[in-house]
N, C-alpha and C positions, 0 to 999 in steps of 0.2 A: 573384513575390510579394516577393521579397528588396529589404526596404526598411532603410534604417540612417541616424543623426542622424550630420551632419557635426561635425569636431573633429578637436585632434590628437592621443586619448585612445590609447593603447597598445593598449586593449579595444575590441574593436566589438560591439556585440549585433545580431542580424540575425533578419527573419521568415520562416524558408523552406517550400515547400510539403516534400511528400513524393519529390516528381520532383527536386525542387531539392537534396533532400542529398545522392545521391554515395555512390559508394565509397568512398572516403579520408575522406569525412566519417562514415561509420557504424564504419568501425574505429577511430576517435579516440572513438567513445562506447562502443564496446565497453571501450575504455582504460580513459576517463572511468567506467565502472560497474564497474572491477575496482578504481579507486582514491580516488574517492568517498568522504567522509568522513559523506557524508549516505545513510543507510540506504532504501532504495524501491526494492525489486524491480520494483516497477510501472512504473518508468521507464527501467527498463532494457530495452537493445536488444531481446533477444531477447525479452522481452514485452510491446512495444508493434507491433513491425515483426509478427511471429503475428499478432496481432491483425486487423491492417489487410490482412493477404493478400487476403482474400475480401470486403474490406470496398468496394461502389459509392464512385466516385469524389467524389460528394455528402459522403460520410461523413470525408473524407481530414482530417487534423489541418494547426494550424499550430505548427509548430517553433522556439519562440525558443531560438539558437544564442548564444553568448559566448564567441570568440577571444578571442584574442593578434592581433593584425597579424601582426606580424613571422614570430614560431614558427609561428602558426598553431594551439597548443595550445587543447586545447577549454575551457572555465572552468566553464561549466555549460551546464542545459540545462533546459527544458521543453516539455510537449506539450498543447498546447490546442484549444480549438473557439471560433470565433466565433458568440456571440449578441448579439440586436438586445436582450433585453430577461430579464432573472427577478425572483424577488419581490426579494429582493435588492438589485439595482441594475436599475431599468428604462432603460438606455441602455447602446449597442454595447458589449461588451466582451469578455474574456477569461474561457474555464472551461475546466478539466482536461479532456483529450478523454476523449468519450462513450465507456469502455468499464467495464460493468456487472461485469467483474472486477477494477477495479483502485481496491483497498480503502484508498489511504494518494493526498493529493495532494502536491504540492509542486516542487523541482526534487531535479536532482543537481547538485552543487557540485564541485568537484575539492580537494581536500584544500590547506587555506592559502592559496584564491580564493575566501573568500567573499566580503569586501573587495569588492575588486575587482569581481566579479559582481555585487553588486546595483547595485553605484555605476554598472555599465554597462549593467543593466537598466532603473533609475530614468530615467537620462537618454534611453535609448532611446524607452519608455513616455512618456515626457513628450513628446518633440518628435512622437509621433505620438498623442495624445490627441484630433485629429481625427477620428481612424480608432477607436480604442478609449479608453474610457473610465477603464480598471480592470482586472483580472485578480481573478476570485473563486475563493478554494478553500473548498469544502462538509467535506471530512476532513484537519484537518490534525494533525499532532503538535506541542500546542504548546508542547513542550519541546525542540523542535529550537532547535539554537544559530541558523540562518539565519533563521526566525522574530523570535526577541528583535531583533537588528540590522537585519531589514527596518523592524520597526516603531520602531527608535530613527534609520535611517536616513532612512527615510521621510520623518519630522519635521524633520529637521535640513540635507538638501541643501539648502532652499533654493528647490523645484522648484516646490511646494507642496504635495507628495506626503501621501498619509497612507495607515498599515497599521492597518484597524481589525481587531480581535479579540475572538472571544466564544466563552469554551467552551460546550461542548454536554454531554458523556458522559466517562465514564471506561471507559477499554478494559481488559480485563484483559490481563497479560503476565505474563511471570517474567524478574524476575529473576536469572539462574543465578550472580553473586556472590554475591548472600546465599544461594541457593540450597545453595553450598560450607557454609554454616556451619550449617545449619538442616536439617532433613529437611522434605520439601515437606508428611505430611499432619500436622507438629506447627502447621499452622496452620489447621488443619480443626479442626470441632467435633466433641464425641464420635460423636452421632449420623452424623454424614458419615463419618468413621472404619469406624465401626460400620457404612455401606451398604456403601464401596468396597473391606471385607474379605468381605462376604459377596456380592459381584458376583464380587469375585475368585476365589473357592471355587468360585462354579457356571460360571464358564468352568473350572475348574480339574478339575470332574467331567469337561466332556465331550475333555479330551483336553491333553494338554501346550500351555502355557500359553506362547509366545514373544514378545519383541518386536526387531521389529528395522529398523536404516534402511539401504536400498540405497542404496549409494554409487560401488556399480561402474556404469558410462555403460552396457557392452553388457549389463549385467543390470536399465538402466533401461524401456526399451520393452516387455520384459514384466511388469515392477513396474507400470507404466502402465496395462496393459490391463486387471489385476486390480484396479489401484483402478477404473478404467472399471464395471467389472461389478459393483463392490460399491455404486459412489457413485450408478449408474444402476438400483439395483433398490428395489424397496420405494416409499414414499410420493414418492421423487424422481420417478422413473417415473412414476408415474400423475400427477402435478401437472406432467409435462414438466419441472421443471425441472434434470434433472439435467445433465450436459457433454455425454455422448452424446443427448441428447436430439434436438437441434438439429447439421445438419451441420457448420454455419459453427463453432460452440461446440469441437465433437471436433479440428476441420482444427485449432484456436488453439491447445487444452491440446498434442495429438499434436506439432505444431512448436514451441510455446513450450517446452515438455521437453526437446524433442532438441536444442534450440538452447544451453538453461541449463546442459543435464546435459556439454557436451564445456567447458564454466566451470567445473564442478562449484559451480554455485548452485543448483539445485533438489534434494532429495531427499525418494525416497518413503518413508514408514513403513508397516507393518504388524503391527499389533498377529493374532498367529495360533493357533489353537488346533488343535495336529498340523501338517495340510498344507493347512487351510482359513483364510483370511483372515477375519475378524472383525472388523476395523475397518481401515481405510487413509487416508492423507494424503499429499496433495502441499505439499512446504513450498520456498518460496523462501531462498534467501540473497544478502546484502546488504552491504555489509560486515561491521559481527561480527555480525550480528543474525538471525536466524531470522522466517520469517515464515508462520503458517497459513495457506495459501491455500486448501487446498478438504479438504475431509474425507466419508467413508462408512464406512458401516455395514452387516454382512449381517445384516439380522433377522433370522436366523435365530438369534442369538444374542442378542434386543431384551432378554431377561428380563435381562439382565447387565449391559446399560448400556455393550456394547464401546465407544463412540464417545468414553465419560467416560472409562473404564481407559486407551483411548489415552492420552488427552493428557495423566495420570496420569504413563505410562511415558515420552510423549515429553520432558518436561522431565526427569526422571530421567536419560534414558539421555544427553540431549546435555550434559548438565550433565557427565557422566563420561567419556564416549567424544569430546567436539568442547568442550575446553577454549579454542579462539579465538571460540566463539560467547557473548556475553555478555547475549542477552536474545531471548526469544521475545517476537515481538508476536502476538496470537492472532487481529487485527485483528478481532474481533466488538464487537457493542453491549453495553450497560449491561446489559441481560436475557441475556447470555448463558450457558449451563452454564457455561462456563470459568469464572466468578466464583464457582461452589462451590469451586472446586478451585486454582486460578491465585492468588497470594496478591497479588501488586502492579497496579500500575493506574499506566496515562499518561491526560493528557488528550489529549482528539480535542475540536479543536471547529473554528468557521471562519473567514475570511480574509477580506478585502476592501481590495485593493491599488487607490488610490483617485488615478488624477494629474491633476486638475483641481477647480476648487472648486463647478463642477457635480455632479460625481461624488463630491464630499464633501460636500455639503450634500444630497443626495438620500438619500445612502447614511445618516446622521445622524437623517435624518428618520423614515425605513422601522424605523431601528433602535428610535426612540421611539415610534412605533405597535405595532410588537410588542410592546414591554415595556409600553404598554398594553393591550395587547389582554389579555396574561397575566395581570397585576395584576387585570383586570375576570372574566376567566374564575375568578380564585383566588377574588374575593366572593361571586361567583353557586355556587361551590360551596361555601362555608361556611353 
């Protein structure tokens, strides 16, 4: 699959399959994800490689790679799926590969390559625009620094490039700078004040009230199993869609853990009451960033709301105990609980990396039938 645009460019970008990366090529991304200046658990080794263990070769992603010649250093990375067509852009292109857990898209960049990286991406995407049209991202952060400069770089190579942008949703996060200066529920309203002390009180009857996050690796696999049991019982359960649910689902979390946890990027919380679990979360780490990947709850303790008191506690505790962590992302929607409780907000919205003027004049189009589509749906409900 390894196709690359001729030049004397220092940088090469290349498109490899999965068979095609290599040893030497996966521990330079293990590097690359410990030194990253762009936050995405989701792009990291150990949970993308999980993922695709059990995955039909049908399924298998394409890997845009960005050297050094020379060093060989890795600059960045992405991992994607080839389609013929979305609503989006209806011509071949580029989309985040298909996996239903991985909640932020984009690349990982290497700290003071970003430059460089897209300048080697743009020209790579250009000389092969025969082959793909575009590269579309559905969730992006559009307050990533590589964002802004794609789409100022986009414009301005030359190429004909264009990065269009449209937000969607506000996600909620915290903060934990301003978190230092503020207590989190003086930005609650009385009422909310007034639920989350008296949730707190009736966990508080049935038994000592703990939180806490495992950070020790050999005391991560049973931290694991306990969220397993909490996050797979109740309404997850009967709808299937909890982790254990599904084999393929348990094989991903069980390896993508053990692979994070010897990084020390994943930890699990547990919000406990005595020696029983009451709420648990499995959370990613990024560079400084915190990320909610999955979270449970034992109803048996539903009247109290554990699920809310977590995330309550978890921004408390890392805020005071993991002073290099500077911001949780809670990675959920606009509807989410978190937005009772979570005081700050990013935007998430989407992406459309456009290298030809086929693929920018379709993509233009599409955009102005939906914003009439909305405009007509907003009369007919007035």
């Amino acid at each position: 699959m390894s196709r690359q645009p001729k030049g004397n460019s220092i940088y090469t970008t290349r498109a490899l399959s999965f068979d095609e990366l290599g040893v030497e090529l996966i521990e330079k991304w293990k590097q690359l994800d410990s030194e990253t200046h762009v936050a995405n658990p989701f792009l990291s080794c150990g949970f993308v490689l999980s993922f695709l263990k059990n995955r039909p070769p049908h399924q298998q992603p394409v890997f845009l790679i960005c050297q050094c010649r020379q060093s060989g250093k890795l600059l960045g990375l992405g991992v994607f799926h080839q389609t013929r067509a979305t609503k989006t852009l209806p011509l071949p292109h580029l989309i985040p590969f298909q996996c239903e857990y991985a909640l932020r898209h984009g690349f990982l960049i290497a700290e003071g390559a970003t430059s460089e990286f897209l300048s080697s991406l743009l020209d790579y995407m250009n000389h092969h625009q025969d082959r793909w049209f575009g590269i579309e991202f559905p969730e992006l952060r559009l307050e990533q620094e590589w964002v802004t400069q794609l789409h100022q770089q986009a414009s301005s190579t030359g190429l004909g490039c264009s990065f269009r942008l449209r937000p969607v949703y506000e996600s909620p996060v915290v903060d934990l700078l301003k978190l230092n200066e503020k207590e989190l529920e003086s930005n609650w309203s009385a009422s909310r004040r007034k639920t989350m002390r008296r949730n707190l009180k009736r966990l508080n009857k049935r038994g000592k009230v703990e939180f806490r996050i495992i950070t020790d690796e050999k005391e991560t696999p049973a931290a694991l199993e306990r969220f397993l049991v909490v996050e797979g019982s109740g309404w997850k359960k009967n709808l299937g869609t909890s982790l254990s649910s599904q084999q393929a689902d348990s094989v991903f979390v069980k390896s993508m853990v053990a692979e994070l946890a010897t990084q020390h990027r994943v930890f699990i919380s547990e919000l406990r009451v005595d020696n029983d679990v009451a709420a648990s979360a499995i959370n990613l780490i990024s560079g400084t960033e915190m990320f909610a990947f999955k979270i449970g709850f034992n109803e048996n303790y539903a009247e109290a709301s554990p699920g809310v008191l977590h995330e309550m506690h978890l921004a408390e505790y890392v805020c005071e105990h993991f002073p290099q962590i500077t911001r949780i992302d809670g990675c959920a929607k606009a509807d989410s609980y978190l937005n009772q409780i979570w005081p700050d907000r990013i935007v998430i919205g989407e992406g459309l990396l456009s290298v030809s003027k086929l693929a920018r004049g379709t993509g233009k189009l599409l955009s102005k039938i939906r914003l009439f589509k909305r405009w007509v749906a907003h009369l007919l409900e007035k």
